[in-house]
C-alpha positions as a Markdown table, in Angstrom:
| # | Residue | x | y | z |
|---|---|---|---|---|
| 1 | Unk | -20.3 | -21.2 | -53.1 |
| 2 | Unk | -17.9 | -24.4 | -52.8 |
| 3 | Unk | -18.6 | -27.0 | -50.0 |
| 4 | Unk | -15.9 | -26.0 | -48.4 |
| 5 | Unk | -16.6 | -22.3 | -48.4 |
| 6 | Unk | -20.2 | -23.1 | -47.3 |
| 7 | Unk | -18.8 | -24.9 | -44.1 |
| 8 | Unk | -16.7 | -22.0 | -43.4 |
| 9 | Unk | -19.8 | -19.8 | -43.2 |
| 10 | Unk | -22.0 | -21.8 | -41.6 |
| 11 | Unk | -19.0 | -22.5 | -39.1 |
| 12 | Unk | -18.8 | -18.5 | -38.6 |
| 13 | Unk | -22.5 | -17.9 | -38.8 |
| 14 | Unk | -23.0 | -20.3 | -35.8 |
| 15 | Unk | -20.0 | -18.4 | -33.7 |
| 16 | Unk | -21.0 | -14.9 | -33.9 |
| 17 | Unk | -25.1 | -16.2 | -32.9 |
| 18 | Unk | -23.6 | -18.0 | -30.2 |
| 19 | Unk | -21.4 | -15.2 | -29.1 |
| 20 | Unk | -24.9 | -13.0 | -29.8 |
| 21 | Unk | -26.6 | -15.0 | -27.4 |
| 22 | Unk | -24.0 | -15.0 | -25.1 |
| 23 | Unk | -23.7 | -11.2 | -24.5 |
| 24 | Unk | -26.3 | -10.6 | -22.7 |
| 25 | Unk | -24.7 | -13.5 | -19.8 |
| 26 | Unk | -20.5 | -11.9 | -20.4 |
| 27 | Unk | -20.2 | -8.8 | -17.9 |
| 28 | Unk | -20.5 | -5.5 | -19.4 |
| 29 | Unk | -16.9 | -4.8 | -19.1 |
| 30 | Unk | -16.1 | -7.5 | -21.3 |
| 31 | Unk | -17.3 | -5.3 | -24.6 |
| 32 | Unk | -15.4 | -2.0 | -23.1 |
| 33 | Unk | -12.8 | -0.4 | -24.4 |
| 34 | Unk | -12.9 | 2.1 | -21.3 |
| 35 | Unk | -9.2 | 1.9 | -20.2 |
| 36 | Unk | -9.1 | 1.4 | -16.2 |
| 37 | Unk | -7.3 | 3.3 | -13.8 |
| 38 | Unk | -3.6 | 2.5 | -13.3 |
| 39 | Unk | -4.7 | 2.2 | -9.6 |
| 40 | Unk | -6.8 | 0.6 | -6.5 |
| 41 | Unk | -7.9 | 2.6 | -3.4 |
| 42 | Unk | -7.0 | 1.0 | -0.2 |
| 43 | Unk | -7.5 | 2.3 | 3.4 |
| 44 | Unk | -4.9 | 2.3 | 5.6 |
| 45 | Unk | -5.7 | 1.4 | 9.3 |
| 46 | Unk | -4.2 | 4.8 | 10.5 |
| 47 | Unk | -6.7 | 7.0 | 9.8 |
| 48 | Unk | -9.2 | 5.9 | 12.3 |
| 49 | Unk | -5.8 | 5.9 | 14.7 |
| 50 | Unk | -7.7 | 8.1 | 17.4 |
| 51 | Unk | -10.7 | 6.2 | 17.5 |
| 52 | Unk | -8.9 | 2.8 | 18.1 |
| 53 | Unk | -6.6 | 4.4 | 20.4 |
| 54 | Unk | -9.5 | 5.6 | 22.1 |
| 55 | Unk | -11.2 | 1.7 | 22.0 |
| 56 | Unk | -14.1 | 3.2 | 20.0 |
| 57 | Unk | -13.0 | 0.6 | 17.3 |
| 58 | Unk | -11.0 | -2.4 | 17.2 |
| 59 | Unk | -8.7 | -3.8 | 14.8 |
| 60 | Unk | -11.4 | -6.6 | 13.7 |
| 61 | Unk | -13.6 | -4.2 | 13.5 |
| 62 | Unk | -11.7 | -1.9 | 10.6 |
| 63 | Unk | -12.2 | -3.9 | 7.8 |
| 64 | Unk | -16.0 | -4.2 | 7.6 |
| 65 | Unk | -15.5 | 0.0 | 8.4 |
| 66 | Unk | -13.5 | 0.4 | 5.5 |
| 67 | Unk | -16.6 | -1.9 | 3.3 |
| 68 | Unk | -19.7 | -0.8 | 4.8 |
| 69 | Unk | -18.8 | 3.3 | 5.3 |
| 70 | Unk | -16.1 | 3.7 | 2.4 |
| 71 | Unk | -16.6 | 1.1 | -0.5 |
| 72 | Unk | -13.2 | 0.3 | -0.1 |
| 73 | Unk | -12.3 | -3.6 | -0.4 |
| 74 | Unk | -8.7 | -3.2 | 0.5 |
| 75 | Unk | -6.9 | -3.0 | 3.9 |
| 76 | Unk | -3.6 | -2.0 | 5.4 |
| 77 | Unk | -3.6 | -2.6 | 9.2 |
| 78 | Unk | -0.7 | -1.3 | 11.7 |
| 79 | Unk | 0.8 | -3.3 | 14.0 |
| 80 | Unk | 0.1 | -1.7 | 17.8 |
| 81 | Unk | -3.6 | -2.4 | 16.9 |
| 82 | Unk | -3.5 | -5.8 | 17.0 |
| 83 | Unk | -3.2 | -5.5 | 20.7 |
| 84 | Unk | -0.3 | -8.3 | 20.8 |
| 85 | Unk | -2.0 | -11.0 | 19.4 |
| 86 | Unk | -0.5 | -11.1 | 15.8 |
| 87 | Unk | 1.2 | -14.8 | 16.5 |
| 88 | Unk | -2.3 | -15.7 | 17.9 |
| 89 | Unk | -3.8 | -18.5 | 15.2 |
| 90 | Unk | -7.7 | -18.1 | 16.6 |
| 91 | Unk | -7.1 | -13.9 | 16.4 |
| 92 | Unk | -5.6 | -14.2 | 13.1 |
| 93 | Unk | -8.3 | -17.0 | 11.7 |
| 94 | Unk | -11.0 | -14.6 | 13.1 |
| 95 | Unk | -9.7 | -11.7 | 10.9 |
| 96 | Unk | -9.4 | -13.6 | 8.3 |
| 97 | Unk | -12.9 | -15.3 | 8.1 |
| 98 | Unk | -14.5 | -11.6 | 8.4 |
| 99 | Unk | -12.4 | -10.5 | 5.5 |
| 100 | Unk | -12.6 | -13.9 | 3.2 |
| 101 | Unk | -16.5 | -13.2 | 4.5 |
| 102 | Unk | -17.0 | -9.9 | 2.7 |
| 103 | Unk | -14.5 | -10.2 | -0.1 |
| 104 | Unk | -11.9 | -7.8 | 1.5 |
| 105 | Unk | -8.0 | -7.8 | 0.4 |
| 106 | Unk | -5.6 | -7.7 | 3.1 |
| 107 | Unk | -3.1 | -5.8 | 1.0 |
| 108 | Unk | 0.0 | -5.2 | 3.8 |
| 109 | Unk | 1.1 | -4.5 | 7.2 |
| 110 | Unk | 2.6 | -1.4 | 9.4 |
| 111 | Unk | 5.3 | -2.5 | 11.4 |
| 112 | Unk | 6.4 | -0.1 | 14.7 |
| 113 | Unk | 8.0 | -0.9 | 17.6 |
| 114 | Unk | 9.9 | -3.7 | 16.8 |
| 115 | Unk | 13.4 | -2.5 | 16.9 |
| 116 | Unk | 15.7 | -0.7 | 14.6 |
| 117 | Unk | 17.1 | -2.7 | 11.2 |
| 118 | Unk | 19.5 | 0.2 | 11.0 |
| 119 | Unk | 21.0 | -0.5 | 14.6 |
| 120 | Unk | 24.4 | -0.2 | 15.0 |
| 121 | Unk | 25.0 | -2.7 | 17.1 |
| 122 | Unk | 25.0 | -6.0 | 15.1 |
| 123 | Unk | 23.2 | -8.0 | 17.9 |
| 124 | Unk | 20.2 | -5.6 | 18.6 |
| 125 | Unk | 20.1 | -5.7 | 14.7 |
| 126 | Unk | 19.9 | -8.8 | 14.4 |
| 127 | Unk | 17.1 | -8.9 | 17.2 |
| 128 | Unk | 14.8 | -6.5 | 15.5 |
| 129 | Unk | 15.3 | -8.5 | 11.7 |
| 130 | Unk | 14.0 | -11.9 | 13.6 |
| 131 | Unk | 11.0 | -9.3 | 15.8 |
| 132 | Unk | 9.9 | -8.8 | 12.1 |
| 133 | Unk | 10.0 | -12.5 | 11.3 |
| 134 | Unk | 6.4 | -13.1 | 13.5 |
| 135 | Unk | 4.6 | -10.4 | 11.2 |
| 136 | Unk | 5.8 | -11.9 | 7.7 |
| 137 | Unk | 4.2 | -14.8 | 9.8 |
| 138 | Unk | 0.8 | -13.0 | 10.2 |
| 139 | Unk | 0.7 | -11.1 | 7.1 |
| 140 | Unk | 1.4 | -14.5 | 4.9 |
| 141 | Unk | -2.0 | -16.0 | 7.0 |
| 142 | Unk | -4.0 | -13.0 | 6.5 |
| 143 | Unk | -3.1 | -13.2 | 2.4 |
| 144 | Unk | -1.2 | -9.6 | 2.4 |
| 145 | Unk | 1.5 | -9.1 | 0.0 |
| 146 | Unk | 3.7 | -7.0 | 2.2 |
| 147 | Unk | 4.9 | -5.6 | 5.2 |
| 148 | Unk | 5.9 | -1.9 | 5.8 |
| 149 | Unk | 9.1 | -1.2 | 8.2 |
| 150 | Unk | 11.5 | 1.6 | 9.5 |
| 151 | Unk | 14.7 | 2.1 | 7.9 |
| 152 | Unk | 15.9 | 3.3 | 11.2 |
| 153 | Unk | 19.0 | 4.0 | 12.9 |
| 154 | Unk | 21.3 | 6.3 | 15.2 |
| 155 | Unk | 24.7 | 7.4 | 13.6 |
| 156 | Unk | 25.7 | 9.3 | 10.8 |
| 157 | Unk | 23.8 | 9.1 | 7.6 |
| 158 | Unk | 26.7 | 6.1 | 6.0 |
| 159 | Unk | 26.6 | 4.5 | 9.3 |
| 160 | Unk | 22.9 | 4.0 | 9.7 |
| 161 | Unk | 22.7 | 3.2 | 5.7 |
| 162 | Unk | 25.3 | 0.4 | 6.0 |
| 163 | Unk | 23.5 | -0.8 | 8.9 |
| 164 | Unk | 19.9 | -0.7 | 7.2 |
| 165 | Unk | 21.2 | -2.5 | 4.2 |
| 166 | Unk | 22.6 | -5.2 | 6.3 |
| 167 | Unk | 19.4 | -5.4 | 8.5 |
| 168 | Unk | 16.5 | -5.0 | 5.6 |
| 169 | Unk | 18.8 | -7.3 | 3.3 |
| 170 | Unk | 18.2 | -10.2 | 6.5 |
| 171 | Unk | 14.7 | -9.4 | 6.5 |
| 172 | Unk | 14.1 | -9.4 | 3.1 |
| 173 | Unk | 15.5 | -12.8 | 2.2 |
| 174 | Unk | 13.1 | -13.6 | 4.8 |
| 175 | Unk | 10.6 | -12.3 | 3.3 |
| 176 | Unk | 11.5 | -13.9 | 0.0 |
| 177 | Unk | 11.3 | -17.3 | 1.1 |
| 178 | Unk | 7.4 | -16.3 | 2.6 |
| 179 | Unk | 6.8 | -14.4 | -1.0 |
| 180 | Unk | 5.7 | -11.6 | 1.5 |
| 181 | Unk | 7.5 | -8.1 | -0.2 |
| 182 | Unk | 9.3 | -5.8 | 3.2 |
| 183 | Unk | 9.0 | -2.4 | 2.0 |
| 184 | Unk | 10.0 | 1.2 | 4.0 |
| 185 | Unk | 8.2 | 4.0 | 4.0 |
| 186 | Unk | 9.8 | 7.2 | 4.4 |
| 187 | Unk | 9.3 | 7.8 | 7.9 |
| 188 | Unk | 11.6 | 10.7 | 9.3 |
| 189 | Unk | 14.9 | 10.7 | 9.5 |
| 190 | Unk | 17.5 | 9.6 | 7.2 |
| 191 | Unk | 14.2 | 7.8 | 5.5 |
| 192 | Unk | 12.5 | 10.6 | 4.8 |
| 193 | Unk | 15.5 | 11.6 | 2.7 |
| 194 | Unk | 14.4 | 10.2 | -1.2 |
| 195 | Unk | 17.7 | 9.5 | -2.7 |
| 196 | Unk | 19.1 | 8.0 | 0.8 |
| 197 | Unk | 16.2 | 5.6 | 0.8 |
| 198 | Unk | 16.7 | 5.1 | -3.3 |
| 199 | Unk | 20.7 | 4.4 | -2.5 |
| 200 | Unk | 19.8 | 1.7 | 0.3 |
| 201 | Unk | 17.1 | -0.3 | -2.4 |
| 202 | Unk | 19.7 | -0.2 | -4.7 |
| 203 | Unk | 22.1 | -1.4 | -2.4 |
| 204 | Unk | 20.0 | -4.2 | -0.5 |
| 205 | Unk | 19.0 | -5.1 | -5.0 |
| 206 | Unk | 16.3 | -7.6 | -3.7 |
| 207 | Unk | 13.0 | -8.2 | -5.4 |
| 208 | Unk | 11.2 | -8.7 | -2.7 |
| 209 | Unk | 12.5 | -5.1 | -0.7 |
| 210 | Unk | 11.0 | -2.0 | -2.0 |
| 211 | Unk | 9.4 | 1.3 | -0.9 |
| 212 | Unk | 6.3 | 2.9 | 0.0 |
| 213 | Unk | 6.2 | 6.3 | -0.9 |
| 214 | Unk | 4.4 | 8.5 | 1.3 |
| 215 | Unk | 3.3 | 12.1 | 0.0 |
| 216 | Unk | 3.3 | 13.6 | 3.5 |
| 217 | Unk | 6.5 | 12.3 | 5.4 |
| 218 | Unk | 9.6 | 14.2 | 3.5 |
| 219 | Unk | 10.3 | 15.8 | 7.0 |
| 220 | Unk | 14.1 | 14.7 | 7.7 |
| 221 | Unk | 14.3 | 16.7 | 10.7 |
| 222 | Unk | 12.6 | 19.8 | 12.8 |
| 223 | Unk | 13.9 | 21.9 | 10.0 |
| 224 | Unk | 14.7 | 20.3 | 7.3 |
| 225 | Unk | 12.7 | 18.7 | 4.4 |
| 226 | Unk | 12.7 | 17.3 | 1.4 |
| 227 | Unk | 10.8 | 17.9 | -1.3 |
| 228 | Unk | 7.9 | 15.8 | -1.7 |
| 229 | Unk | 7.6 | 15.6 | -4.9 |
| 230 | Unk | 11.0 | 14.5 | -6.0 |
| 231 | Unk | 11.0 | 12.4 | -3.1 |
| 232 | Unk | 8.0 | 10.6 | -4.7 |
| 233 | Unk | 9.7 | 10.7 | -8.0 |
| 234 | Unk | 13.2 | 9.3 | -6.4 |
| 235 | Unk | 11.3 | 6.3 | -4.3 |
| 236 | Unk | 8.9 | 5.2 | -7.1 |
| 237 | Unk | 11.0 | 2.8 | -9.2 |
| 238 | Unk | 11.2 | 0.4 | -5.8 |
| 239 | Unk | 7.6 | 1.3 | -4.8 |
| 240 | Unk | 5.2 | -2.0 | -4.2 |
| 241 | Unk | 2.4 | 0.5 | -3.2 |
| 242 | Unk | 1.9 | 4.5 | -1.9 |
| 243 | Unk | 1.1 | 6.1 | 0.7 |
| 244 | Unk | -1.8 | 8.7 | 0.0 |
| 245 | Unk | -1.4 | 10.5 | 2.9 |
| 246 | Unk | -3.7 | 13.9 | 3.0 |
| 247 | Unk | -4.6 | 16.3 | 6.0 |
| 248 | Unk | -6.8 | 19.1 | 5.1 |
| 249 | Unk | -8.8 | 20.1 | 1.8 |
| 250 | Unk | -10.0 | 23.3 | 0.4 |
| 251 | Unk | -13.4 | 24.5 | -1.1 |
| 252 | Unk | -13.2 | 22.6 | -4.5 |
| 253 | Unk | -12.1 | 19.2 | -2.3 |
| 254 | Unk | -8.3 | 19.3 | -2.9 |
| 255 | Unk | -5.8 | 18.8 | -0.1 |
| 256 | Unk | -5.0 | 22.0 | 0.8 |
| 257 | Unk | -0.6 | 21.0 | 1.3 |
| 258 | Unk | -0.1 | 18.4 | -1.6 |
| 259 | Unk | -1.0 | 18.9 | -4.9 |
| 260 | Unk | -2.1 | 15.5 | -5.8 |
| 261 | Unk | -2.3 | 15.9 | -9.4 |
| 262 | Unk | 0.9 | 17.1 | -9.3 |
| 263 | Unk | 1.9 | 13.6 | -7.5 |
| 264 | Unk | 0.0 | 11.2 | -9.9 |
| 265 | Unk | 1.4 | 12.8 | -12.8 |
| 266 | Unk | 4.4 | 12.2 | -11.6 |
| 267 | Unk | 3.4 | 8.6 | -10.6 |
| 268 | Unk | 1.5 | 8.2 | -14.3 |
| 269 | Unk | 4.9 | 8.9 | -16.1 |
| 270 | Unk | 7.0 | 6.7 | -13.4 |
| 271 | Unk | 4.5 | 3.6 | -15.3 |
| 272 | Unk | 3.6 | 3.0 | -11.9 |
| 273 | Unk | 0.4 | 1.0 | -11.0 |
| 274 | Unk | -0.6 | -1.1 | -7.9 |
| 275 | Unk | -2.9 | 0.0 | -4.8 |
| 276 | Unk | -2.6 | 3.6 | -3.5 |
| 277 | Unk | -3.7 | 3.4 | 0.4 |
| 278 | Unk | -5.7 | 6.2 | 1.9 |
| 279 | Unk | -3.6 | 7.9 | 4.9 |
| 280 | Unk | -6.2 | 10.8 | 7.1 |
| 281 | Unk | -4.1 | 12.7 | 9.2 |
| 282 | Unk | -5.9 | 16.3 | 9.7 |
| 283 | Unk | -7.2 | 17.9 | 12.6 |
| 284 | Unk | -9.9 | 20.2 | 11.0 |
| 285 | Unk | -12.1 | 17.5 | 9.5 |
| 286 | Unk | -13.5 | 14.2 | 11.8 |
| 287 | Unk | -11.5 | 10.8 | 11.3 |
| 288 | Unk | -14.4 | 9.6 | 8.9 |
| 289 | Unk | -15.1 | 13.1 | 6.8 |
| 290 | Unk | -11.2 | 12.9 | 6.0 |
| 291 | Unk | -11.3 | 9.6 | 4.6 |
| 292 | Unk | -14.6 | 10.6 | 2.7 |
| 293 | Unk | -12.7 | 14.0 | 1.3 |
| 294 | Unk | -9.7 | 11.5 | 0.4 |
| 295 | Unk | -11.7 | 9.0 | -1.2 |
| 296 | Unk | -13.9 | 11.5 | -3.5 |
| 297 | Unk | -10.7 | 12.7 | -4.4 |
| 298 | Unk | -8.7 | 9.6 | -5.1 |
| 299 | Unk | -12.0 | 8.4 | -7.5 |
| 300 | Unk | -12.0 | 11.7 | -9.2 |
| 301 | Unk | -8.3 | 11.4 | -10.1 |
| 302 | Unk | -9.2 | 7.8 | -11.2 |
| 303 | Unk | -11.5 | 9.2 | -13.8 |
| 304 | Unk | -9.1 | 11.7 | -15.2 |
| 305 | Unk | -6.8 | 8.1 | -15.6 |
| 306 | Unk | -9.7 | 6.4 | -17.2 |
């Protein structure tokens, strides 16, 4: 063996008994080849909407609920539950220290009750667009990526989309200068209508606008709906998150109205992946056993992902 081969050994030798040594010290993951889900669980705010209607919880309250209950380290809050105070610095810093606190992600915002983007009337558009403006405020503080808003309107279908494009396409070059996304669920109406809502994100073509497909609101009106699953499949190239939305499961722990495998298959071959929020809205089951059910069956589809 030539000197220089010998250094070369020795140098290699040296590496792999540091790297040896090392091992025990680098977490175990580090050494896996176990391929991780193409998704996070969330918990949306929503599901414990009768108990904070009811004052049994409040809104600071939720995200140590979600942590201590759930295992869940991600949030989505909704708007009426911050009881007005979402331009309120102390509120806001309070929220904010309790999630910082326990290592919880404010991941986005439900906006309601702000007024329509989709107005017809340019001025009371242009009044809801700058409402909006106060809540890309609070969800920048809070360290959320997004905000979730209505692409509502009263007219004909063009005339509402027209008026959405205009109003989301304000907003959202709002939002871009805040780097905080503005993204629609489908949310009745003309929303809830996949490839309307597809045609207004193409038409708004804005990085920081997309969707947030929700698995249980396809309804478009008392009787008519679209189908849930090409909805998902239509909204999913704009989606910055989704909407697990789940009401009531049968013996073996599936929902009972949405075949979720179905749904993530279809979410799997979109080369989707982000944070897929938790959305209880039964009547059979409590508030909390819902979110349990959806949870046990959002980690079981994880595994199958694996």
């Amino acid at each position: 063996m030539n000197s220089n081969t010998r250094r070369s050994f020795l140098k290699n030798l040296g590496m792999l008994s540091a790297a040896a040594g090392l091992s025990p010290l680098l977490p175990f993951d580090a050494f896996s080849l176990e391929k991780k889900p193409f998704f996070e669980i969330s918990l949306a705010e929503w599901s414990f909407h009768k108990a904070l209607f009811a004052k049994k919880m409040t809104n600071l309250e939720f995200p140590m609920k979600a942590k201590k209950d759930f295992g869940i380290n991600i949030v989505e809050y909704v708007s009426p539950f911050f009881d007005k105070k979402e331009s309120d610095q102390a509120y806001l810093k309070e929220l904010l220290t309790i999630t910082k606190g326990e290592g919880i992600r404010n991941h986005l915002i439900m906006i309601d009750g702000e007024g329509m983007l989709g107005d017809l009337d340019e001025k009371a558009r242009q009044q809801a667009v700058e409402k909006h403006h106060k809540w890309v405020a609070a969800a920048k503080y809070l360290g959320c990526n997004s905000i979730r808003v209505n692409a509502a309107g009263n007219g004909t279908a063009d005339e509402v989309k027209t008026a959405v494009v205009d109003g989301l396409g304000r907003l959202a070059e709002f939002g871009k200068q805040h780097k905080i996304n503005i993204i629609v669920e489908n949310h009745g109406g003309y929303s809830s209508d996949g490839s309307w809502l597809a045609s207004v994100m193409k038409q708004v073509n804005n990085p920081y606008c997309g969707t947030l497909p929700d698995f249980g609101n396809f309804r478009i009106s008392k009787d008519k709906e679209y189908d849930k699953y090409q909805g998902v499949k239509d909204l999913l190239p704009y989606a910055k998150g989704i909407s697990a939305k789940a009401f009531n499961f049968d013996a073996k722990g599936n929902e009972d109205t949405i075949d979720f495998d179905r749904m993530f298959k279809i979410i799997s071959d979109g080369k989707w992946s982000g944070v897929v929020g938790i959305e209880y809205e039964g009547t059979k089951l409590s508030e909390e056993e819902g979110i349990r059910k959806t949870v046990e069956l959002l980690r079981r589809i994880q595994q199958q992902y694996a």
